[in-house]
Residue frames as a rotation matrix with the C-alpha (Angstrom) as fourth column:
UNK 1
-0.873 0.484 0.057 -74.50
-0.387 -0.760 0.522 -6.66
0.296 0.434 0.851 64.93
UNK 2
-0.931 0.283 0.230 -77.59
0.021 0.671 -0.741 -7.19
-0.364 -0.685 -0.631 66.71
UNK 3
0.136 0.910 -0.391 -80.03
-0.667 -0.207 -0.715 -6.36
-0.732 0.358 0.579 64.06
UNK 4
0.379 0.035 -0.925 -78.61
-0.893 0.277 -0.356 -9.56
0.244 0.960 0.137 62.35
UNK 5
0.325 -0.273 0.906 -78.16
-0.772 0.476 0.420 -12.30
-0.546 -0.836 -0.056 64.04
UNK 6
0.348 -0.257 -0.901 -76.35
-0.824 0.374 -0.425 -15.16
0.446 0.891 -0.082 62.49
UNK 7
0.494 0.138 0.858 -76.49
-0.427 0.898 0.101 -18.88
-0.757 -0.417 0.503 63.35
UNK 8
0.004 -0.573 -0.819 -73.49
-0.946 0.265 -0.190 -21.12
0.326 0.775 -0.541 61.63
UNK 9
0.764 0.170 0.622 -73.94
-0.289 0.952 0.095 -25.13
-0.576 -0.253 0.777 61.78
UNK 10
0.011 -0.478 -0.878 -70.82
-0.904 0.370 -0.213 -26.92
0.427 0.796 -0.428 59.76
UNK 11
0.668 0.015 0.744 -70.80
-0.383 0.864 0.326 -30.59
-0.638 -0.503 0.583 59.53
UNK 12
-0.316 -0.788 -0.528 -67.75
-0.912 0.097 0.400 -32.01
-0.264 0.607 -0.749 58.08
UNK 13
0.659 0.402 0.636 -68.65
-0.032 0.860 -0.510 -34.21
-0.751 0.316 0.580 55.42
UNK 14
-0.520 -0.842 0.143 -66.43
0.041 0.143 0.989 -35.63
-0.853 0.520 -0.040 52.53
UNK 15
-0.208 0.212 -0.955 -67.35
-0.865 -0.495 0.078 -35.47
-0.456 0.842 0.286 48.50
UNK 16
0.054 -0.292 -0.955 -66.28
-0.662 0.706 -0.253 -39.01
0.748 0.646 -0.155 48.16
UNK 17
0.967 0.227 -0.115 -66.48
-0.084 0.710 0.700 -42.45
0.240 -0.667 0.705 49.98
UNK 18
0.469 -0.753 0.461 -63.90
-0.658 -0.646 -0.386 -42.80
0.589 -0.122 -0.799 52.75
UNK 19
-0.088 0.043 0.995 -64.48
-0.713 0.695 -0.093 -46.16
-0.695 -0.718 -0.030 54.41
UNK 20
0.748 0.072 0.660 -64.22
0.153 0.949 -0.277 -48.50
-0.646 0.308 0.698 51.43
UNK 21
-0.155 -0.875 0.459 -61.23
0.599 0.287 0.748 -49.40
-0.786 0.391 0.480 48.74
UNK 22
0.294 0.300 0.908 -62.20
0.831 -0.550 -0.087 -46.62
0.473 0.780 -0.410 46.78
UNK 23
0.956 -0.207 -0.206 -61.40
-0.081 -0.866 0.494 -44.23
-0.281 -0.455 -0.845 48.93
UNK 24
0.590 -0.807 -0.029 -57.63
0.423 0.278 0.862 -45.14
-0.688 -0.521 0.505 48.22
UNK 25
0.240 -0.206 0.949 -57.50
0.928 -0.237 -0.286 -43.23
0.284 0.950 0.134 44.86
UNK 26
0.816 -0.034 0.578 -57.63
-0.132 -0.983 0.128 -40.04
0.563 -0.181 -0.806 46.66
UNK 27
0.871 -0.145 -0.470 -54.85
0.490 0.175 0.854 -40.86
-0.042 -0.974 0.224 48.70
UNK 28
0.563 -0.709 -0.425 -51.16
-0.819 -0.414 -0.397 -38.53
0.106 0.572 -0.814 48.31
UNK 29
0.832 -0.219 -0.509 -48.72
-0.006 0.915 -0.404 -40.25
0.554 0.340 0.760 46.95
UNK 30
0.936 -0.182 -0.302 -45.67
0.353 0.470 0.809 -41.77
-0.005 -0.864 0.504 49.24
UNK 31
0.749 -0.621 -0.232 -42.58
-0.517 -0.766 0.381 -39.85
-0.415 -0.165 -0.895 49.75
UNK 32
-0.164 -0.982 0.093 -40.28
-0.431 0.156 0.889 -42.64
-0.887 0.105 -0.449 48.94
UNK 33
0.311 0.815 0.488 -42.48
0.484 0.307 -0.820 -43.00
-0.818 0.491 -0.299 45.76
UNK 34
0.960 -0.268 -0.080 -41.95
-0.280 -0.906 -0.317 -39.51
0.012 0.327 -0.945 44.79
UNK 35
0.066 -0.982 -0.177 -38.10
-0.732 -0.168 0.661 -39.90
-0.678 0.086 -0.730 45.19
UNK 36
-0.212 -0.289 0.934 -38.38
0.399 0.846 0.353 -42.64
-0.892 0.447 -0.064 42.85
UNK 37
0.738 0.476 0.478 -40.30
0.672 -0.445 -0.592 -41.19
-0.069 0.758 -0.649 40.11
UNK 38
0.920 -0.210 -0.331 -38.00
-0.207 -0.977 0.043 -37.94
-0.333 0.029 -0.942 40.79
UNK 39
0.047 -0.997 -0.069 -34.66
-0.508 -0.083 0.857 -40.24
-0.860 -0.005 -0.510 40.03
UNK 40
-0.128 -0.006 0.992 -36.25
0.902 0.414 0.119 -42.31
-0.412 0.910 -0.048 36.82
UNK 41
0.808 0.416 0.417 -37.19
0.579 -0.429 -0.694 -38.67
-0.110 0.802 -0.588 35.30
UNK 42
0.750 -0.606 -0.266 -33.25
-0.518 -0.788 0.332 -37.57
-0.411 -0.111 -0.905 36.06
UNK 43
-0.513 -0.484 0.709 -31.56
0.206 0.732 0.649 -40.96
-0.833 0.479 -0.276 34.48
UNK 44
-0.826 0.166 -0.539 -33.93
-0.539 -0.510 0.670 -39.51
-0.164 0.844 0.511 31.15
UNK 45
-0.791 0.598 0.130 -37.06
0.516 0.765 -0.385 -41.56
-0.330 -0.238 -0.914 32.08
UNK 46
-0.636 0.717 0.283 -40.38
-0.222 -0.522 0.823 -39.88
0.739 0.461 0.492 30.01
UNK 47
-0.259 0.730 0.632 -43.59
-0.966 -0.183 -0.183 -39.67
-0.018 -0.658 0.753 32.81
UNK 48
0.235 0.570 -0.787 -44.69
-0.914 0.405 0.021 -42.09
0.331 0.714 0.616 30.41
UNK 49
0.157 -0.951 -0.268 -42.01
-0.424 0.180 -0.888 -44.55
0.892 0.253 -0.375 30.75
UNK 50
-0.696 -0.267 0.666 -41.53
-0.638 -0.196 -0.745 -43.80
0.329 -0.944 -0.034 34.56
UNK 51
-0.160 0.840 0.518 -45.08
-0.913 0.074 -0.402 -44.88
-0.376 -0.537 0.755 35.33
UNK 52
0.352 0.206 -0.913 -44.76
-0.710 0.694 -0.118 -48.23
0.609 0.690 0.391 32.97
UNK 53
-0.196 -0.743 -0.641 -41.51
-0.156 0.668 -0.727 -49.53
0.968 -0.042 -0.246 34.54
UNK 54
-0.482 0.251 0.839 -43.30
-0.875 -0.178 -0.450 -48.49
0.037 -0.951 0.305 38.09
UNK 55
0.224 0.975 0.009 -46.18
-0.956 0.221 -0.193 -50.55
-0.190 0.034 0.981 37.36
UNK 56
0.644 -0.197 -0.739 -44.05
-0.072 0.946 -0.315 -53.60
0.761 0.257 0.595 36.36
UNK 57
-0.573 -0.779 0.255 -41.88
-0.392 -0.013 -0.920 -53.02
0.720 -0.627 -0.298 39.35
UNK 58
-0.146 0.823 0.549 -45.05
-0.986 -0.169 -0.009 -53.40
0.086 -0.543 0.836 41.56
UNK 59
0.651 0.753 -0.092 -46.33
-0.746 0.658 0.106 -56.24
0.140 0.000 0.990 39.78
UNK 60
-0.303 -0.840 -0.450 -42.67
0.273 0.375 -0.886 -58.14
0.913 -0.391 0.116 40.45
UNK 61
-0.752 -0.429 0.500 -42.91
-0.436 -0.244 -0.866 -57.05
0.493 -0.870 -0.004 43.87
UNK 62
-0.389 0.767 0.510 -46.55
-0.795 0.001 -0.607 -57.89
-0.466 -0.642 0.609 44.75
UNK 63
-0.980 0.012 -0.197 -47.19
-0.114 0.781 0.614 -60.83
0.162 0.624 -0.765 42.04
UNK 64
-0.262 0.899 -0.351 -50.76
0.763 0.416 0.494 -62.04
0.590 -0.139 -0.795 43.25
UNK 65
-0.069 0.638 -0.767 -51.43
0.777 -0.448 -0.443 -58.95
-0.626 -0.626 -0.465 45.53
UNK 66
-0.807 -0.360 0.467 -50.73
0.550 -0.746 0.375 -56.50
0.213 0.560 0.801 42.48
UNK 67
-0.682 0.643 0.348 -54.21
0.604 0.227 0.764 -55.96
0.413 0.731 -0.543 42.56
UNK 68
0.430 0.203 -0.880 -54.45
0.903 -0.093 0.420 -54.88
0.004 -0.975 -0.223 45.57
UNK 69
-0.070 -0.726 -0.684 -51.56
0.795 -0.455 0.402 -52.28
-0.603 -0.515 0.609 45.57
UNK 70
-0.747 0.016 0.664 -52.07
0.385 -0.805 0.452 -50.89
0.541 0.594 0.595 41.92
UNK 71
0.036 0.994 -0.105 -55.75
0.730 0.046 0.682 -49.60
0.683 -0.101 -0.723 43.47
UNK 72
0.678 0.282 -0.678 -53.68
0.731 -0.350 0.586 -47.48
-0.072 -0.893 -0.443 46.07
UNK 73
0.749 -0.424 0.509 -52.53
0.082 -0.703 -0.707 -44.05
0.657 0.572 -0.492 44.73
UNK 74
0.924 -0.340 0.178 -50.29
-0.306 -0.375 0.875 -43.88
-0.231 -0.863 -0.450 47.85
UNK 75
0.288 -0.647 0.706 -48.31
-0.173 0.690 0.703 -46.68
-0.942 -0.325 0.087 46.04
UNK 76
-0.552 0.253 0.794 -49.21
0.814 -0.042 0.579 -46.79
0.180 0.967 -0.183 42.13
UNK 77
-0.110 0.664 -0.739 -49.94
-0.332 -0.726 -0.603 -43.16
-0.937 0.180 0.301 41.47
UNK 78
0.831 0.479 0.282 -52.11
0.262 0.108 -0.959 -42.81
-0.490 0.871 -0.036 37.95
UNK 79
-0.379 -0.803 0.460 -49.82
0.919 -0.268 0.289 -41.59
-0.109 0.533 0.839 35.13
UNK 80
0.389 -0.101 0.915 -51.32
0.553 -0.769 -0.320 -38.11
0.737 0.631 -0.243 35.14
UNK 81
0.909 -0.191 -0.370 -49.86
0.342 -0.162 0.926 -37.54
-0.236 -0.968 -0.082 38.12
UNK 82
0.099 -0.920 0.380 -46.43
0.801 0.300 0.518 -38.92
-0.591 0.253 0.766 36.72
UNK 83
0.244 0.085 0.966 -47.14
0.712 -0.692 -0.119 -35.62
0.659 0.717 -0.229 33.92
UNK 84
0.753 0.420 0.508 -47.74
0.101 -0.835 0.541 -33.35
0.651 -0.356 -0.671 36.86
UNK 85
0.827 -0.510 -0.237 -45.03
0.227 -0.083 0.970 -34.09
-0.514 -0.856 0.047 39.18
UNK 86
0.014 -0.816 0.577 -42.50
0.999 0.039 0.030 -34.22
-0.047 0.576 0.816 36.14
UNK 87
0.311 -0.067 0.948 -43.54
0.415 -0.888 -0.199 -30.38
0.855 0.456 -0.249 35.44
UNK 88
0.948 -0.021 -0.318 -43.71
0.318 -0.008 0.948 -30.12
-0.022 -1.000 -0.001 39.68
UNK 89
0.380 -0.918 0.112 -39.55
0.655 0.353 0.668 -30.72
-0.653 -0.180 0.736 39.02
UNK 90
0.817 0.098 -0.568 -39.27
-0.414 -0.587 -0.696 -28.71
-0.401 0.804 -0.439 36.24
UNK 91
-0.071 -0.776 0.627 -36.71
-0.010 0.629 0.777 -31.77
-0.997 0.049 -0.052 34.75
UNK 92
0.718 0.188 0.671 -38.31
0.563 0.412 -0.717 -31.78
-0.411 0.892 0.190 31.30
């Protein structure tokens, strides 16, 4: 329509810092994560529960780097996740 010209500029910018250890909260969580979480909540594991024994599974595994790993949703999602994926399954 030339009685309206229209000039579009997009610059892709993020909401949230992407270049520092923060940025790792936003990250999705790991497939073979998810298949865990999906077989503690079919042995009768609560979200709750799931996301406890995760978190002590971690800190056994990573001992001095825990600190490191819990910090990376990819690896140690939060526990409302653990809520959301349980409904995700519909297992309750």
């Amino acid at each position: 329509m030339p009685e309206y010209p229209l000039f579009i500029s997009m610059k892709g910018k993020h909401n949230h810092t992407v270049c520092t250890a923060a940025a790792l909260k936003y990250r999705d969580v790991d497939e073979s994560i998810c298949q865990k979480f999906e077989d503690l909540f079919k042995t009768g594991y609560s979200p709750s529960g799931a996301y406890h024994l995760h978190q002590f599974d971690l800190l056994t595994q990573y001992n001095s780097e825990y600190y490191k790993i819990s910090g990376d949703r990819r690896f140690s999602p939060d526990k409302s996740w653990c809520y959301r994926y349980i409904n995700l399954l519909q297992l309750h």
